[in-house]
FITORMAR-418339 format. One line per 10 residues: number of its first residue (from 1); their letters; for each residue x negated, y, z of N, C-alpha, C, CB. Coordinates in steps of 0.001 Angstrom, whole numbers. Glycine has a CB too. Example, Ala and Ser with C-alpha at 12.3 -4.5 7.8 and 13.67 -1.06 7.14 Angstrom:
1 = AS = -13190 -5690 7800 -12300 -4500 7800 -13200 -3300 7800 -11308 -4473 9046; -12850 -2250 7080 -13670 -1060 7140 -12900 30 7870 -14084 -598 5725
REM end
This chain:
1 = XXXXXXXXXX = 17189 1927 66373 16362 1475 65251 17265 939 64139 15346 382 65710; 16920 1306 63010 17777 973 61997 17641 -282 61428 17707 1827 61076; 18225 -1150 61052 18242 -3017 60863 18668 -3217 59835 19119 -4007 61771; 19282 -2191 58753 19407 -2197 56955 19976 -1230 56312 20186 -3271 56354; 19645 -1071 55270 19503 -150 54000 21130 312 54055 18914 -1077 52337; 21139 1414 53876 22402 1640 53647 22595 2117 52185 22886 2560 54633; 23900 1991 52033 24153 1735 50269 23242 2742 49595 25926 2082 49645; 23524 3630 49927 22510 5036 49231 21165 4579 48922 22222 6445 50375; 20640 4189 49891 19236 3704 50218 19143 2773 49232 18945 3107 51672; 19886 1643 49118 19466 451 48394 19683 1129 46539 20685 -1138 48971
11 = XXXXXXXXXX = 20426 2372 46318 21052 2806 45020 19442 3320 44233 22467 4280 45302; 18954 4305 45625 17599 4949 45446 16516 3838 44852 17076 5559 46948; 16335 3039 45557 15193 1838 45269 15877 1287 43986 14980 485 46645; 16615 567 43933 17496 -85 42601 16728 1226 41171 19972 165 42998; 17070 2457 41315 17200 3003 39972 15796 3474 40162 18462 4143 39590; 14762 3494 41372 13472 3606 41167 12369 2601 40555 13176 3884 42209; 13182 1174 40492 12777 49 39536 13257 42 38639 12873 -1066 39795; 14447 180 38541 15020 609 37039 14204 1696 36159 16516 1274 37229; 13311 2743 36502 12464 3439 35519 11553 2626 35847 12143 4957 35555; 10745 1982 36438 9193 1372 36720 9700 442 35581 8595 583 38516
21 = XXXXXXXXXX = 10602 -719 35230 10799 -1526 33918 11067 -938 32786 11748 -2378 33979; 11574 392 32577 11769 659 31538 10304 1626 31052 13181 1230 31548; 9943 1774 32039 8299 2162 31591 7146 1470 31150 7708 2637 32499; 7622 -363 31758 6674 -1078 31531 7294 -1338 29988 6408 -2279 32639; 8334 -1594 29967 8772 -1920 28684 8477 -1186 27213 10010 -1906 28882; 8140 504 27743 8330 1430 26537 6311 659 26404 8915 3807 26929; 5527 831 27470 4828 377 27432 3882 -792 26272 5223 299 28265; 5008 -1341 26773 4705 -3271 26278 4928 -2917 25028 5919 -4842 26860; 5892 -2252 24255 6146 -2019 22818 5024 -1069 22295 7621 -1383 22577; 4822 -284 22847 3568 897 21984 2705 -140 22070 2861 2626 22800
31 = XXXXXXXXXX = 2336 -555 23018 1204 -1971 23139 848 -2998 21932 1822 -3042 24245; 2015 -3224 21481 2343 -4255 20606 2147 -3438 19210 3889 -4916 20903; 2695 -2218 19233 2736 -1547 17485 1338 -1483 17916 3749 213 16807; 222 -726 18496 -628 -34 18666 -1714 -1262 18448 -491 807 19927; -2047 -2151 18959 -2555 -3743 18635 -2500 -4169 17283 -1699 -4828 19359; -1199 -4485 16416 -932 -4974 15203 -1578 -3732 14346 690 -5332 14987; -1323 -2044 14405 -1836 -1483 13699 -3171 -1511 13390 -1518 -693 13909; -3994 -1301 14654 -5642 -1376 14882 -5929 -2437 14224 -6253 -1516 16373; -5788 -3834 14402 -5983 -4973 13526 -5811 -4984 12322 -5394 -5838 13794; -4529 -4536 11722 -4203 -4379 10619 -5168 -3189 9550 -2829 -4110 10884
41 = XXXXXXXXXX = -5402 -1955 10200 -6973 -1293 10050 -7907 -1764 9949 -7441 -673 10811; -8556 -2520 10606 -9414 -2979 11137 -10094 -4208 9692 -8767 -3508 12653; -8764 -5073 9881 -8523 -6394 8624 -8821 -5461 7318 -6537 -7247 8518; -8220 -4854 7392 -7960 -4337 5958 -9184 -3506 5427 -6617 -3390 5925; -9768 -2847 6175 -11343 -2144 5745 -12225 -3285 5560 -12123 -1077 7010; -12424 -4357 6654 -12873 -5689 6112 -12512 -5769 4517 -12109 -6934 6968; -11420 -6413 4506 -10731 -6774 3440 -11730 -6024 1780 -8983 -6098 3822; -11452 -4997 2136 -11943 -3922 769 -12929 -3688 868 -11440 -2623 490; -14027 -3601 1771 -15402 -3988 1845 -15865 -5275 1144 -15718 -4093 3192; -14887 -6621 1298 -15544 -7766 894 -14833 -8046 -411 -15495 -8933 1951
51 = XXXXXXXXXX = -14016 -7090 -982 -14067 -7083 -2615 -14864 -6068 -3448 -12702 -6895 -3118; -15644 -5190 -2272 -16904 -4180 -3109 -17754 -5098 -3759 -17990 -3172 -2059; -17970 -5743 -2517 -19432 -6459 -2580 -19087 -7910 -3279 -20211 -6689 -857; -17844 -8222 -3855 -18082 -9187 -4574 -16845 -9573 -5576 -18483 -10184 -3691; -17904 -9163 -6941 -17202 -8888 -7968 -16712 -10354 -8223 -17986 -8129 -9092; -15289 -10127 -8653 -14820 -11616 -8684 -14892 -11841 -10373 -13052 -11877 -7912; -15543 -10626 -11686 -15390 -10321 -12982 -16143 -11790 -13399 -16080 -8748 -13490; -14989 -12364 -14557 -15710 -13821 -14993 -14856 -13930 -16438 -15382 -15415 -13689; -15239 -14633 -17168 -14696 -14855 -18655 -13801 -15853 -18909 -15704 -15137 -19562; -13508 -16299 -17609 -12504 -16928 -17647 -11173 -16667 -17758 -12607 -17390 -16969
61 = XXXXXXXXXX = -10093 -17184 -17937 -8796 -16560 -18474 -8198 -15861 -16288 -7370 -18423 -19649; -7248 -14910 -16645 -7085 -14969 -15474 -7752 -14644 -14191 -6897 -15754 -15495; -9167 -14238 -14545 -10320 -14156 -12870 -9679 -13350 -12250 -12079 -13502 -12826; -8845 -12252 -12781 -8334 -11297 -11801 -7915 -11792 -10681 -7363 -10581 -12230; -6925 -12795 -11199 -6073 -13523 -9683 -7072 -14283 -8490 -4882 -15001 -10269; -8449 -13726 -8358 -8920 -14147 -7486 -9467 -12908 -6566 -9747 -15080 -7962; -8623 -12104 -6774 -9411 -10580 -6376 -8793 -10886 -4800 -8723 -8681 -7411; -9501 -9899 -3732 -9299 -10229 -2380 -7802 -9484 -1940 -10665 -9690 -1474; -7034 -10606 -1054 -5800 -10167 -1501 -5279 -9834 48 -4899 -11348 -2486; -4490 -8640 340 -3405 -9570 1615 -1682 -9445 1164 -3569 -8601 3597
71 = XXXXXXXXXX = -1164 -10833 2242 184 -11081 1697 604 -11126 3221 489 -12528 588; 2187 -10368 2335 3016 -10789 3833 3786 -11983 3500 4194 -9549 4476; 4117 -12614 4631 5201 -14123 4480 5937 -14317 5535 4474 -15606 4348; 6975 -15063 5185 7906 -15393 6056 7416 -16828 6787 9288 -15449 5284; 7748 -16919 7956 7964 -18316 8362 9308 -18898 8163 7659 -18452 9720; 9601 -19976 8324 9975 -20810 8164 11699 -20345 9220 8785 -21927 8442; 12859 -20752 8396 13763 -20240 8539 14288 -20635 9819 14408 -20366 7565; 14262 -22234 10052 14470 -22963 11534 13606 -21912 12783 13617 -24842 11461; 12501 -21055 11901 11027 -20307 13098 11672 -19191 13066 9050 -20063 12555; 11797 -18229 11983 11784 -17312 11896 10594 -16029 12084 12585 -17422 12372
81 = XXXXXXXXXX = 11030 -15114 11629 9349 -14068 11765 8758 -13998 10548 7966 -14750 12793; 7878 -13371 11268 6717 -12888 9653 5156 -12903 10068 7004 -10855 8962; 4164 -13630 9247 3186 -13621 9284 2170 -12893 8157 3157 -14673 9504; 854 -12999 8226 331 -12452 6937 -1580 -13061 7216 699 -10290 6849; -1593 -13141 5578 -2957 -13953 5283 -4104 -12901 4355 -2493 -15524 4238; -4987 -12926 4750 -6244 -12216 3762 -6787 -13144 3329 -7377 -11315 4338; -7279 -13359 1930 -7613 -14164 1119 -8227 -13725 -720 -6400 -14927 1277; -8652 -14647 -961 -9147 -14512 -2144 -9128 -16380 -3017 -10794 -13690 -1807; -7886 -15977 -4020 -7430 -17462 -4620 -8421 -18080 -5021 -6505 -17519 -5766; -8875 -18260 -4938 -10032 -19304 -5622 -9920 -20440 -7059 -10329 -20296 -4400
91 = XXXXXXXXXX = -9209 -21273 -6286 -8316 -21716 -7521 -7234 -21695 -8404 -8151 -22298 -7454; -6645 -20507 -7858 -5928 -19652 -9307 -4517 -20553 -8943 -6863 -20022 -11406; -4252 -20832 -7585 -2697 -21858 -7657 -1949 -21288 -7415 -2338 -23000 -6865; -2273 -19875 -7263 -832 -18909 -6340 -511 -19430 -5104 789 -18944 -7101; -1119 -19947 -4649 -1745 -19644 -2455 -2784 -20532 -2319 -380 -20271 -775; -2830 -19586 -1416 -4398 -19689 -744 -4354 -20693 34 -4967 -18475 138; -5930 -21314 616 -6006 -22567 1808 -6394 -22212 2889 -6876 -23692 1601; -6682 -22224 3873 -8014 -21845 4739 -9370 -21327 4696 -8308 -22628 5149; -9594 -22126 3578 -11454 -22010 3414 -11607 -21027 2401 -12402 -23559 2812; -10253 -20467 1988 -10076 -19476 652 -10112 -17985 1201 -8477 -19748 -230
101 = XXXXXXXXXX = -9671 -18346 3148 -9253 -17241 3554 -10357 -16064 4168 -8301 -17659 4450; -10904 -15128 4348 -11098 -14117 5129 -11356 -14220 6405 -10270 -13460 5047; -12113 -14192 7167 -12567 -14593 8568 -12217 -13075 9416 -14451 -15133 8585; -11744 -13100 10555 -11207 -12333 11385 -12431 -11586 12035 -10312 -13096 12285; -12882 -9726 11847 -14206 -9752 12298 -14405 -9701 13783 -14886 -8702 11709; -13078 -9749 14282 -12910 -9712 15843 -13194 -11211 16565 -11281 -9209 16199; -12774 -12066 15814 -13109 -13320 16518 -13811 -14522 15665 -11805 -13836 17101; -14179 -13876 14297 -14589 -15220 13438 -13518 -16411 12632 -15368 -16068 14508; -12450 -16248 13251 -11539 -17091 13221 -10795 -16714 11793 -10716 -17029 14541; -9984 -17641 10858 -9741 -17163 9812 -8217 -16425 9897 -9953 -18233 8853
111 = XXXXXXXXXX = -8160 -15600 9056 -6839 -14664 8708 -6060 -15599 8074 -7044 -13296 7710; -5128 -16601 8318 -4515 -17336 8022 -3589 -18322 8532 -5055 -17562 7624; -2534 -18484 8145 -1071 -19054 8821 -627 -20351 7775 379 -17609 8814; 413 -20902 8296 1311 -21545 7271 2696 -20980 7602 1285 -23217 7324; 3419 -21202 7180 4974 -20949 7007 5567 -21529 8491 5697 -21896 5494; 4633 -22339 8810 5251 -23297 10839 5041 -21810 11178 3768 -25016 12226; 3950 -20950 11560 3305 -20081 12186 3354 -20846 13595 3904 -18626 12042; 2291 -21796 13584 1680 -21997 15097 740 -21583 15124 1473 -23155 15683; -17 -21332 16807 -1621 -21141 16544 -2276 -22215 16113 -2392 -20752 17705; -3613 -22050 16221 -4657 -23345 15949 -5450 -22348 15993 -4697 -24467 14566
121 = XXXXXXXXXX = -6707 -23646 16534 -7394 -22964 17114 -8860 -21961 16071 -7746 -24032 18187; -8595 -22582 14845 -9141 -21896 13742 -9196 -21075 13394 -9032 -22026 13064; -7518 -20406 13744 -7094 -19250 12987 -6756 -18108 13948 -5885 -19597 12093; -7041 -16988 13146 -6951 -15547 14478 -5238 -15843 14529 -7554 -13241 13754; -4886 -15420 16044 -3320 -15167 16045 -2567 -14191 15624 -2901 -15167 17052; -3380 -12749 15480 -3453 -11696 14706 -2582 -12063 13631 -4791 -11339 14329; -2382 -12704 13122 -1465 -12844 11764 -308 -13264 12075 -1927 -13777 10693; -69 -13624 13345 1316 -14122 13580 1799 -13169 13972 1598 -15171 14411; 2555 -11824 13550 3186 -10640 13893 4157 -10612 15041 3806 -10210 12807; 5029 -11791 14044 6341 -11707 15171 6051 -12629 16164 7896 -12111 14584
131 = XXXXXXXXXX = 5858 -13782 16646 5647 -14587 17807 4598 -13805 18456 5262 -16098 17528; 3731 -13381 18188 2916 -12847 19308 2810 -11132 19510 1454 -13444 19053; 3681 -10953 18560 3737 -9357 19056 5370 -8634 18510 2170 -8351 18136; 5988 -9568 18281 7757 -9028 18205 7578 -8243 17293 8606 -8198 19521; 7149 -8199 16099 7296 -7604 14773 8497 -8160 14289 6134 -7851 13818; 9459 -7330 13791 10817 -7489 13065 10272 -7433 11368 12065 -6037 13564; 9840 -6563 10968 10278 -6088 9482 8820 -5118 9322 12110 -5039 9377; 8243 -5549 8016 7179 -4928 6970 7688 -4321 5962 6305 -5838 6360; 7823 -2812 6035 7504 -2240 4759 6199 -2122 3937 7841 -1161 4892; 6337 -2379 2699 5079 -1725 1373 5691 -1017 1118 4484 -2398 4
141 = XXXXXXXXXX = 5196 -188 592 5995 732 -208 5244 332 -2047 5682 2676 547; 4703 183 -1637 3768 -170 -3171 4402 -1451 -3547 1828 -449 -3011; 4810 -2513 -3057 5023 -3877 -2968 5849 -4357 -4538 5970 -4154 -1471; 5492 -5053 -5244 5987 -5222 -6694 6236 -6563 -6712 5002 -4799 -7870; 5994 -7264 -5487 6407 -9157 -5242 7354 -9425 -4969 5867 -10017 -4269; 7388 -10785 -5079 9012 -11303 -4690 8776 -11957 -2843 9653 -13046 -6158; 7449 -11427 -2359 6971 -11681 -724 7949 -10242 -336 4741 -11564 -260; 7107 -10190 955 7410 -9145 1655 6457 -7978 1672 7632 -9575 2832; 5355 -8309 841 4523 -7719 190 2931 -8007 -126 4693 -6777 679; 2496 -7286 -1021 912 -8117 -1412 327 -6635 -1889 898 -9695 -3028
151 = XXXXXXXXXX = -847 -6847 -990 -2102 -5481 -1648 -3357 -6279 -2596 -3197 -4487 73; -3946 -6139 -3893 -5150 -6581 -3922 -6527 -5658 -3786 -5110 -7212 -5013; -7202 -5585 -3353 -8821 -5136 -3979 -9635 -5630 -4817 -9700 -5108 -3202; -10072 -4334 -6247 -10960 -5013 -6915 -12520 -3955 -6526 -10363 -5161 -8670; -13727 -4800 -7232 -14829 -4497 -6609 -15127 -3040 -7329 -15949 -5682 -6749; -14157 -2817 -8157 -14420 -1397 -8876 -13727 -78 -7479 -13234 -1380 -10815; -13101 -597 -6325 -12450 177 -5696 -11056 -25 -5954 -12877 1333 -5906; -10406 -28 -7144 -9165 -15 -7111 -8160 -888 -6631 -8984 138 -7991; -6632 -456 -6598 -5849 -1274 -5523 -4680 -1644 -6492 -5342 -363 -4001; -4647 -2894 -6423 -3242 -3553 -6999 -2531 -4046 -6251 -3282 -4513 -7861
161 = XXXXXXXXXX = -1002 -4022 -6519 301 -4111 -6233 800 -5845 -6152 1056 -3203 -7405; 273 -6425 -7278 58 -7655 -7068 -958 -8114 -8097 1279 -8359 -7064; -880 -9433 -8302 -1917 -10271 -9039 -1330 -10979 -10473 -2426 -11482 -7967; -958 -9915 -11215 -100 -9904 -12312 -682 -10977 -13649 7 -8276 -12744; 116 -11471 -14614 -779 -12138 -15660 -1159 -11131 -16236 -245 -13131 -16616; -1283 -9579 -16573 -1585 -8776 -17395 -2600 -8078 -16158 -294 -7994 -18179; -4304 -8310 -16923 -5007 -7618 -15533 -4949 -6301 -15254 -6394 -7777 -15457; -4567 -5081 -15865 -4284 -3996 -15168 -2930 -3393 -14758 -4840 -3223 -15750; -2147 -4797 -14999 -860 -4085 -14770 -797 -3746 -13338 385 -4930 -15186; 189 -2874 -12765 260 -3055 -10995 -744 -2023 -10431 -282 -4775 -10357
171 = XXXXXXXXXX = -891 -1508 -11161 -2610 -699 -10279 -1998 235 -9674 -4112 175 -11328; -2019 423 -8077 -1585 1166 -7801 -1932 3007 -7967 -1519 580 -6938; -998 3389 -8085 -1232 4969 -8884 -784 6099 -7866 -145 5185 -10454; -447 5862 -6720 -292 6104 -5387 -185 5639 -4069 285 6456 -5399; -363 6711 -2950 -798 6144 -1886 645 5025 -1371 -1300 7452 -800; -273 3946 -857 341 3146 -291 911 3512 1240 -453 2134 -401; 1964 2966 1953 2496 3129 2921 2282 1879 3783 3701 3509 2637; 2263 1392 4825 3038 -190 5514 3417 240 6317 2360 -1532 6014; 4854 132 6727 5536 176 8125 5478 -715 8679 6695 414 8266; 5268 -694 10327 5318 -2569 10815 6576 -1610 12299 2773 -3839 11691
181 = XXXXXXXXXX = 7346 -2562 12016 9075 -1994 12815 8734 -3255 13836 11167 -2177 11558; 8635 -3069 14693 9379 -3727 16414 10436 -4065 16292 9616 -2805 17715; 10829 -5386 17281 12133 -5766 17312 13181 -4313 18134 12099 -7373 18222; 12443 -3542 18653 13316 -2467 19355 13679 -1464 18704 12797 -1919 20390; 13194 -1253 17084 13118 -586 16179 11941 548 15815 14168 -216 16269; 11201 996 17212 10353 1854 16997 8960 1353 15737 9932 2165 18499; 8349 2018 15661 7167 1765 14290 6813 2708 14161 7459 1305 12881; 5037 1935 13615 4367 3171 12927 4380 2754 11424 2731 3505 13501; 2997 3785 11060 3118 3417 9649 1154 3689 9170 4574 4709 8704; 712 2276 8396 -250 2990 8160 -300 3341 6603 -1368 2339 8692
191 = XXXXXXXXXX = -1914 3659 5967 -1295 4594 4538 -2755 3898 4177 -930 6847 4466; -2999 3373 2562 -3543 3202 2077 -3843 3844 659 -3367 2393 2334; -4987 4690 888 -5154 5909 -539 -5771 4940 -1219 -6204 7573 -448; -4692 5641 -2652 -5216 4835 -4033 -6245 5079 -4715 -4441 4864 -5008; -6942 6644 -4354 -7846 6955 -5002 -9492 6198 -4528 -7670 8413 -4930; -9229 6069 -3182 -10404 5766 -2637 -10141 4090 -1774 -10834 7174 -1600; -9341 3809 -1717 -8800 3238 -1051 -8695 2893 806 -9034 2556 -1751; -9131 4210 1118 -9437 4183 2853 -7914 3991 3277 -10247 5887 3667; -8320 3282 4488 -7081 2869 4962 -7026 3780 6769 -7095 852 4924; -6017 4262 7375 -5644 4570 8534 -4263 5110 9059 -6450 5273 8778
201 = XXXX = -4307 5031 10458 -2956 5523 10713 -2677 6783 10051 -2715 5683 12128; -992 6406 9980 -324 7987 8783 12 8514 9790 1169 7973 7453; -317 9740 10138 326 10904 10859 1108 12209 10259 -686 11412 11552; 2254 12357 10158 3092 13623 9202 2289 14805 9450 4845 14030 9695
REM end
């Protein structure tokens, strides 16, 4: 009767867990792009739905800058990462508060962070990219800010680049891109048409 593994034996098992982790792993990452994208879909048809239905047009100097917005941001350099907020300025201060923000339609909870990026229990975690789902790096391709990028919706349909003092400057005049890159480098990409503004995964 045999009483232990002989080297071969133990080489076999060793590199037969060695693919079972690297499967869970390729796994865990599509997991993670595939999650942030759907949400990020998901947010974002929200998003441009709730600047159809509500015209932010007022005679006041400036109303543009209250059009429904999303931004990407950094946390905080000691934190590191990247988060992002849906919102609509309200008071015209160049950022948003909480009660300014966009409610998450998955949990009610608002689309909104600070620069700490902790949870609370208010806010969807969905916006915390990198702590809860190892997001490295956001491309726009449209992006005209000094963020990491900003889309607006106005209730006419159209899509701006940012929230400029000149109200039609920025309009975007082609389709938008967002890459969201993994710390492992893989990524997708989704695409936001300028004409209509539907948003979904880009497939070549």
């Amino acid at each position: 009767m045999k009483k232990c593994f002989t080297l071969l034996e133990l080489l076999f098992v060793l590199s037969i867990m060695s693919g079972f982790l690297l499967f869970a792993k390729i796994n865990y990452v599509k997991n993670d792009l595939q999650t942030v994208s759907n949400n990020l879909i998901l947010h974002l048809k929200n998003l441009r739905y709730q600047a159809l239905m509500d015209n932010k047009y007022s005679s006041e100097d400036k109303w543009y800058k209250k059009r429904w917005t999303l931004k990407f941001l950094n946390c905080n350099k000691s934190i590191g990462g990247m988060y992002y907020i849906m919102y609509s300025d309200l008071n015209m201060k160049g950022h948003a508060n909480q009660s300014e923000s966009l409610k998450d339609a998955l949990n009610s909870k608002y689309l909104y962070a600070t620069s700490q990026c902790k949870e609370h229990k208010n806010r969807s975690k969905h916006v915390l990219l990198s702590k809860n789902y190892s997001i490295k790096e956001i491309k726009l391709s449209c992006n005209k800010t000094k963020s990491l990028g900003q889309i607006s919706f106005s209730s006419s349909g159209e899509i701006y680049a940012s929230l400029s003092n000149l109200n039609d400057s920025n309009k975007i005049k082609k389709d938008c891109y967002l890459e969201i890159i993994h710390k492992n480098n893989d990524s997708v990409k989704i695409v936001i048409r300028n004409r209509t503004g539907y948003v979904s995964l880009y497939s070549k």
